[in-house]
PLY file of the C-alpha trace (Angstrom):
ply
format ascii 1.0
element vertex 206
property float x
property float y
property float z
element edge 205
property int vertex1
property int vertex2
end_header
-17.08 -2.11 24.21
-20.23 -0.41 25.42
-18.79 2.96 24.83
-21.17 6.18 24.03
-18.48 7.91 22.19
-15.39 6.95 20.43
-12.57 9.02 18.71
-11.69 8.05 15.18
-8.62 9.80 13.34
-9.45 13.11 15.53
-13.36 13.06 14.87
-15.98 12.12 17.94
-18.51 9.75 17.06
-21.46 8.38 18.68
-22.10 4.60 17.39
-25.37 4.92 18.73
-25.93 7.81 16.03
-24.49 5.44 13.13
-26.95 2.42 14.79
-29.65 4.90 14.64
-29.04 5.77 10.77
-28.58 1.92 9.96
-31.92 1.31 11.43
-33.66 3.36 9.07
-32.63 1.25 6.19
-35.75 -0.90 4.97
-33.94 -3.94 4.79
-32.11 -3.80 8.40
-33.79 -5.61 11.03
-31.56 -4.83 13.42
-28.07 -2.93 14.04
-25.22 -2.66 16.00
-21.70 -0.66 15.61
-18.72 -1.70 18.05
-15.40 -0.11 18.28
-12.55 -2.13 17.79
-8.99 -1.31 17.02
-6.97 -2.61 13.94
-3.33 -4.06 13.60
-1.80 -1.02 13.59
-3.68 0.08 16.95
-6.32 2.82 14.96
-9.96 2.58 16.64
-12.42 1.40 13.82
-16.26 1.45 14.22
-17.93 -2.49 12.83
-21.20 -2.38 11.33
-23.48 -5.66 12.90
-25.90 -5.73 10.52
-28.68 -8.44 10.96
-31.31 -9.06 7.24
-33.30 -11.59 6.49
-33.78 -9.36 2.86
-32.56 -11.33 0.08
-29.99 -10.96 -1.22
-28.67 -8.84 1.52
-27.89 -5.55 1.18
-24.29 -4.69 0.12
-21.57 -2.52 1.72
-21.88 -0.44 -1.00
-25.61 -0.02 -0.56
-25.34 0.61 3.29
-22.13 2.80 2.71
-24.49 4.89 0.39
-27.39 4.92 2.51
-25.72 6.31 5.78
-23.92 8.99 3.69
-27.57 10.44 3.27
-27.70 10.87 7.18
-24.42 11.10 8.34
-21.09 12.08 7.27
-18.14 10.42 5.49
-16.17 10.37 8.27
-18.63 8.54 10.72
-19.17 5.84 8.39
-17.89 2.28 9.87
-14.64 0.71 8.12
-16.49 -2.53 8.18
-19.87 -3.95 7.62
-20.80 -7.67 8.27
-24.36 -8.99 7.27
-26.02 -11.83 8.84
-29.32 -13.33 9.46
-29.80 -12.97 12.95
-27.23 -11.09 15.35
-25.87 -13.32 18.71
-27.62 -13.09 21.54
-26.85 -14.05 25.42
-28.98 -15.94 27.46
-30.54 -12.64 28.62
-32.01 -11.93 25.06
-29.27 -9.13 24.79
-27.22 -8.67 21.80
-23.61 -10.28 22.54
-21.22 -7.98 21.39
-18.28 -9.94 22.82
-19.18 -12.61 19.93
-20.04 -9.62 17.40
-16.31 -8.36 18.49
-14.63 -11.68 17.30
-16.90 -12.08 14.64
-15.51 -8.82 13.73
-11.84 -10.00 14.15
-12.57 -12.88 11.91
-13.69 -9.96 9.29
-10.73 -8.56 9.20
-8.54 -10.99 8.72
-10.52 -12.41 6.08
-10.37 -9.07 4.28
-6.22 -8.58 4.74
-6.22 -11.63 2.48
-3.83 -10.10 0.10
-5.03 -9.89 -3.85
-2.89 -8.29 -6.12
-4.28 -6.10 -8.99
-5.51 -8.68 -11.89
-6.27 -5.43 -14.66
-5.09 -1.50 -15.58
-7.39 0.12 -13.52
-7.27 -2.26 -10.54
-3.43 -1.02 -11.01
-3.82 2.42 -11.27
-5.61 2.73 -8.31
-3.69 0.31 -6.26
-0.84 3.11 -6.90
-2.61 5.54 -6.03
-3.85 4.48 -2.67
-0.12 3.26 -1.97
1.14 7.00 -2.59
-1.89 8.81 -0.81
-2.43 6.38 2.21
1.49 5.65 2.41
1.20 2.20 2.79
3.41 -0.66 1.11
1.13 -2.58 -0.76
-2.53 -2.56 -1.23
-5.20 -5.33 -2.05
-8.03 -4.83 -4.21
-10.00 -6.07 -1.31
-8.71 -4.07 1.29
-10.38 -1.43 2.84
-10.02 2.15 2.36
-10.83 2.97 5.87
-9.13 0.24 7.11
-6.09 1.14 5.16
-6.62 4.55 7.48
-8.51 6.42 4.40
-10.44 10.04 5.51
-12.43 12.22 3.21
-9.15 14.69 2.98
-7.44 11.23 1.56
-10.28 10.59 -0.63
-10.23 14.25 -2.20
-6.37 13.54 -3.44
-7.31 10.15 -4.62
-10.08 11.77 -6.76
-7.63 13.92 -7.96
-5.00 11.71 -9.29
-7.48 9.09 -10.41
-8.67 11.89 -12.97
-4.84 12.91 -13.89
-4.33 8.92 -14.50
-7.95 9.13 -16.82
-10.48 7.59 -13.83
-13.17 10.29 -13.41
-13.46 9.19 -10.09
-15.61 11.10 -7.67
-14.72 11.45 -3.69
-17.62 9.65 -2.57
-17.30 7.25 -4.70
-14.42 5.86 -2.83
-16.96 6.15 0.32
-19.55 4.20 -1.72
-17.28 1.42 -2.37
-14.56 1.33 -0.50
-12.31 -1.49 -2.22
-10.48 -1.31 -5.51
-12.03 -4.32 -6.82
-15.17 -2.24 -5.93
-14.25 0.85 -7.55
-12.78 -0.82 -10.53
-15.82 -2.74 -11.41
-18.19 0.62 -11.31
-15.63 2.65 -13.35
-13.97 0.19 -15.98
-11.04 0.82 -17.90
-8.92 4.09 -17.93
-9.46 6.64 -20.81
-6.61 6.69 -23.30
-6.36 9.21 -25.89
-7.94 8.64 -29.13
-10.21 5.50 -27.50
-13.64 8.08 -28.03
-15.66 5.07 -27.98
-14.43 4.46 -23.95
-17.51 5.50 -22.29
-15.13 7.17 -19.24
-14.38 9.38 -21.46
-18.02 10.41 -22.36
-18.39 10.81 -18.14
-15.49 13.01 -18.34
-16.92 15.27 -20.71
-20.36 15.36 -19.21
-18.50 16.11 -15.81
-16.81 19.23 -17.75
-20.17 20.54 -18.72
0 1
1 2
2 3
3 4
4 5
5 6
6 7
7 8
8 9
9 10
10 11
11 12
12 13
13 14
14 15
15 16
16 17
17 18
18 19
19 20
20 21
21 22
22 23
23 24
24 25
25 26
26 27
27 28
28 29
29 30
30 31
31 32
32 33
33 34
34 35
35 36
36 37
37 38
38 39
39 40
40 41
41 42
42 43
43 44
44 45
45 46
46 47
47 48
48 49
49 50
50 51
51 52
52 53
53 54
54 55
55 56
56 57
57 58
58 59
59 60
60 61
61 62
62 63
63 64
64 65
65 66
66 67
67 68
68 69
69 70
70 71
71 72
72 73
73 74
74 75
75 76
76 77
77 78
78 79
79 80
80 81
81 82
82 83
83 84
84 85
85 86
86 87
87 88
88 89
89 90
90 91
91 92
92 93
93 94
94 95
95 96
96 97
97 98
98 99
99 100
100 101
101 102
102 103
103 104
104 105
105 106
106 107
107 108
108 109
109 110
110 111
111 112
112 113
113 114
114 115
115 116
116 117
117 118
118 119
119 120
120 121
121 122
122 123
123 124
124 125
125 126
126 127
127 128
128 129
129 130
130 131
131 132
132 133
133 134
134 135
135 136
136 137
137 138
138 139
139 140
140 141
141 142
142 143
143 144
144 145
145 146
146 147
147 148
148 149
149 150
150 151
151 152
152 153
153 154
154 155
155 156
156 157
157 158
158 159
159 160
160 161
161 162
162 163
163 164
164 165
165 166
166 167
167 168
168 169
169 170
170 171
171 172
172 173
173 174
174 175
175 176
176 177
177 178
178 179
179 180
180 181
181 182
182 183
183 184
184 185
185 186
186 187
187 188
188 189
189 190
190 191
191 192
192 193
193 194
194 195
195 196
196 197
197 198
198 199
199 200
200 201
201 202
202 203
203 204
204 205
Protein backbone atom coordinates (compact mmCIF):
# COMPACT_ATOMS: atom_id res chain seq x y z
CA UNK A 1 0.00 0.00 0.00
CA UNK A 2 1.03 3.47 -1.09
CA UNK A 3 -0.20 4.96 2.07
CA UNK A 4 1.39 8.42 3.57
CA UNK A 5 0.47 7.54 7.02
CA UNK A 6 -0.29 4.46 8.90
CA UNK A 7 -1.45 3.80 12.56
CA UNK A 8 0.57 1.32 14.55
CA UNK A 9 -0.63 0.24 18.19
CA UNK A 10 -2.19 3.97 18.56
CA UNK A 11 0.99 5.88 17.19
CA UNK A 12 0.87 7.75 13.49
CA UNK A 13 3.69 7.08 11.39
CA UNK A 14 4.88 8.30 8.18
CA UNK A 15 6.94 5.38 6.30
CA UNK A 16 8.22 7.93 4.19
CA UNK A 17 9.94 9.43 7.48
CA UNK A 18 11.40 5.82 8.43
CA UNK A 19 12.53 5.54 4.35
CA UNK A 20 14.04 8.84 4.82
CA UNK A 21 16.13 7.77 8.07
CA UNK A 22 17.11 4.34 6.33
CA UNK A 23 18.53 6.29 3.53
CA UNK A 24 20.98 7.94 5.53
CA UNK A 25 22.66 4.76 6.45
CA UNK A 26 26.08 4.47 4.44
CA UNK A 27 25.53 1.12 3.43
CA UNK A 28 21.73 1.50 2.08
CA UNK A 29 21.43 2.03 -1.48
CA UNK A 30 18.07 2.22 -1.48
CA UNK A 31 14.85 1.90 0.92
CA UNK A 32 11.46 1.21 1.13
CA UNK A 33 8.89 0.59 4.24
CA UNK A 34 5.33 -0.98 3.38
CA UNK A 35 2.56 -1.57 5.74
CA UNK A 36 1.30 -4.86 6.03
CA UNK A 37 -0.80 -6.52 8.63
CA UNK A 38 0.17 -9.73 10.64
CA UNK A 39 -1.86 -12.97 11.56
CA UNK A 40 -3.49 -11.56 14.19
CA UNK A 41 -4.72 -8.48 11.95
CA UNK A 42 -2.02 -5.68 13.76
CA UNK A 43 -0.60 -3.21 10.92
CA UNK A 44 3.29 -3.72 10.83
CA UNK A 45 5.67 -1.39 8.89
CA UNK A 46 8.55 -3.89 6.49
CA UNK A 47 11.83 -2.51 6.04
CA UNK A 48 12.96 -3.12 1.94
CA UNK A 49 16.31 -2.67 2.30
CA UNK A 50 18.45 -2.97 -0.95
CA UNK A 51 22.97 -3.29 -0.20
CA UNK A 52 25.36 -4.34 -2.23
CA UNK A 53 27.79 -3.70 1.24
CA UNK A 54 29.23 -6.86 2.27
CA UNK A 55 28.27 -8.49 4.48
CA UNK A 56 25.06 -6.66 4.70
CA UNK A 57 24.12 -4.77 7.37
CA UNK A 58 22.18 -6.52 10.19
CA UNK A 59 18.78 -5.86 11.80
CA UNK A 60 20.48 -5.11 14.69
CA UNK A 61 22.69 -2.55 13.01
CA UNK A 62 19.71 -0.84 11.12
CA UNK A 63 17.47 -1.22 14.33
CA UNK A 64 20.32 0.84 16.05
CA UNK A 65 20.86 3.24 13.44
CA UNK A 66 17.18 4.52 13.04
CA UNK A 67 16.86 4.75 16.86
CA UNK A 68 19.42 7.73 16.41
CA UNK A 69 16.72 9.53 14.17
CA UNK A 70 13.59 8.28 15.07
CA UNK A 71 11.83 6.76 17.86
CA UNK A 72 11.32 3.23 19.23
CA UNK A 73 8.03 3.08 18.34
CA UNK A 74 8.39 3.98 14.54
CA UNK A 75 10.90 1.42 14.03
CA UNK A 76 9.66 -1.41 11.41
CA UNK A 77 8.90 -5.04 12.96
CA UNK A 78 10.77 -6.40 10.03
CA UNK A 79 13.78 -5.76 7.95
CA UNK A 80 14.69 -7.78 4.76
CA UNK A 81 18.10 -7.13 2.95
CA UNK A 82 18.71 -7.76 -0.59
CA UNK A 83 20.86 -6.80 -3.42
CA UNK A 84 18.71 -5.01 -5.58
CA UNK A 85 14.90 -4.19 -4.74
CA UNK A 86 12.06 -5.41 -7.65
CA UNK A 87 11.27 -3.24 -10.07
CA UNK A 88 8.24 -2.99 -12.76
CA UNK A 89 8.66 -2.48 -16.20
CA UNK A 90 8.32 1.27 -15.52
CA UNK A 91 11.67 1.35 -13.50
CA UNK A 92 9.42 1.81 -10.31
CA UNK A 93 9.98 -0.07 -7.23
CA UNK A 94 7.25 -3.03 -7.10
CA UNK A 95 5.95 -3.07 -3.84
CA UNK A 96 3.29 -5.67 -4.67
CA UNK A 97 6.42 -8.19 -4.97
CA UNK A 98 8.20 -6.38 -1.86
CA UNK A 99 4.61 -7.15 -0.07
CA UNK A 100 4.90 -10.99 -0.68
CA UNK A 101 8.40 -10.98 -0.29
CA UNK A 102 7.44 -9.65 2.98
CA UNK A 103 4.82 -12.43 3.60
CA UNK A 104 7.42 -14.98 2.84
CA UNK A 105 9.46 -13.11 5.85
CA UNK A 106 7.20 -13.76 8.13
CA UNK A 107 6.47 -16.97 7.85
CA UNK A 108 9.95 -17.86 7.71
CA UNK A 109 10.45 -16.11 11.04
CA UNK A 110 7.15 -17.91 12.92
CA UNK A 111 9.29 -20.99 12.39
CA UNK A 112 8.99 -22.04 15.93
CA UNK A 113 12.52 -22.63 17.99
CA UNK A 114 12.30 -23.45 21.40
CA UNK A 115 14.83 -22.06 23.97
CA UNK A 116 18.19 -24.35 23.59
CA UNK A 117 20.02 -22.48 27.06
CA UNK A 118 19.09 -20.55 30.66
CA UNK A 119 18.95 -17.32 29.38
CA UNK A 120 17.26 -18.08 26.05
CA UNK A 121 14.68 -19.48 28.86
CA UNK A 122 14.47 -16.78 31.04
CA UNK A 123 13.61 -14.49 28.58
CA UNK A 124 11.32 -16.64 26.61
CA UNK A 125 9.25 -16.37 30.08
CA UNK A 126 9.41 -13.26 30.29
CA UNK A 127 8.15 -12.15 26.96
CA UNK A 128 5.30 -14.89 27.41
CA UNK A 129 4.14 -13.04 30.75
CA UNK A 130 4.68 -9.34 29.44
CA UNK A 131 3.42 -9.77 25.75
CA UNK A 132 0.69 -12.45 26.92
CA UNK A 133 1.29 -14.72 24.36
CA UNK A 134 1.46 -18.70 24.57
CA UNK A 135 4.70 -19.52 23.49
CA UNK A 136 7.58 -17.62 22.16
CA UNK A 137 10.52 -18.49 19.70
CA UNK A 138 13.90 -17.30 20.11
CA UNK A 139 13.49 -16.08 16.62
CA UNK A 140 10.42 -14.38 16.84
CA UNK A 141 10.00 -10.92 16.81
CA UNK A 142 9.41 -8.63 19.56
CA UNK A 143 7.38 -6.29 17.52
CA UNK A 144 5.86 -8.84 15.76
CA UNK A 145 4.92 -10.57 18.92
CA UNK A 146 3.04 -6.90 19.41
CA UNK A 147 6.13 -5.55 21.68
CA UNK A 148 6.01 -1.37 22.43
CA UNK A 149 8.58 0.55 24.37
CA UNK A 150 5.98 0.47 27.55
CA UNK A 151 6.44 -3.58 27.01
CA UNK A 152 10.05 -3.25 26.69
CA UNK A 153 10.41 -1.11 30.03
CA UNK A 154 8.71 -4.25 32.09
CA UNK A 155 10.83 -6.68 30.24
CA UNK A 156 13.93 -4.68 31.37
CA UNK A 157 12.65 -4.88 34.60
CA UNK A 158 12.15 -8.49 35.20
CA UNK A 159 15.16 -9.45 33.12
CA UNK A 160 17.23 -7.61 35.97
CA UNK A 161 15.01 -9.33 38.92
CA UNK A 162 15.82 -12.81 36.99
CA UNK A 163 19.92 -11.46 36.94
CA UNK A 164 19.90 -10.11 32.96
CA UNK A 165 20.97 -6.44 33.21
CA UNK A 166 19.08 -5.91 30.31
CA UNK A 167 18.54 -2.41 29.04
CA UNK A 168 15.09 -1.21 27.17
CA UNK A 169 16.68 -0.53 24.02
CA UNK A 170 18.39 -3.27 23.96
CA UNK A 171 15.36 -5.25 23.20
CA UNK A 172 14.88 -2.48 20.28
CA UNK A 173 18.47 -3.21 19.14
CA UNK A 174 17.87 -6.79 18.80
CA UNK A 175 14.69 -7.71 18.79
CA UNK A 176 14.86 -11.69 19.07
CA UNK A 177 15.83 -13.77 22.07
CA UNK A 178 18.39 -15.61 20.28
CA UNK A 179 19.56 -11.98 19.63
CA UNK A 180 19.46 -10.77 23.03
CA UNK A 181 20.81 -13.92 24.49
CA UNK A 182 23.91 -13.96 22.46
CA UNK A 183 24.84 -10.09 23.47
CA UNK A 184 24.09 -10.74 27.20
CA UNK A 185 25.23 -14.45 28.01
CA UNK A 186 24.40 -16.31 30.94
CA UNK A 187 22.32 -15.08 33.99
CA UNK A 188 24.20 -13.90 37.18
CA UNK A 189 23.93 -16.35 40.04
CA UNK A 190 25.07 -15.54 43.39
CA UNK A 191 28.53 -16.24 44.34
CA UNK A 192 29.57 -16.73 40.30
CA UNK A 193 31.84 -13.07 40.75
CA UNK A 194 33.78 -14.17 37.88
CA UNK A 195 30.25 -13.86 35.52
CA UNK A 196 31.04 -10.76 33.77
CA UNK A 197 26.96 -9.76 33.99
CA UNK A 198 27.55 -9.33 37.12
CA UNK A 199 30.52 -6.84 36.71
CA UNK A 200 27.78 -4.82 34.16
CA UNK A 201 25.47 -4.88 36.99
CA UNK A 202 27.68 -3.25 39.28
CA UNK A 203 29.02 -0.71 36.85
CA UNK A 204 25.23 0.04 36.03
CA UNK A 205 24.81 0.71 40.00
CA UNK A 206 27.56 3.23 39.93
Amino acid sequence: SDLSQVEIRGVRIEPGEVEAALGRHPDVTEAVVVAGTDERGHTQLTAHIASTTEPAPTTAQLRRFLLEWLPAAMLPAHFVVTNELPRTSGGKVDRRALAETATGAAEREREFVAARNRTEEVLADIWRKVLGVERVGVHDDFFALGGSSTHSLEVAVRAEAAGLPLKPESVFLFGTIAELAAEYGEPSQRGRTDAPVVKEIGRAHV
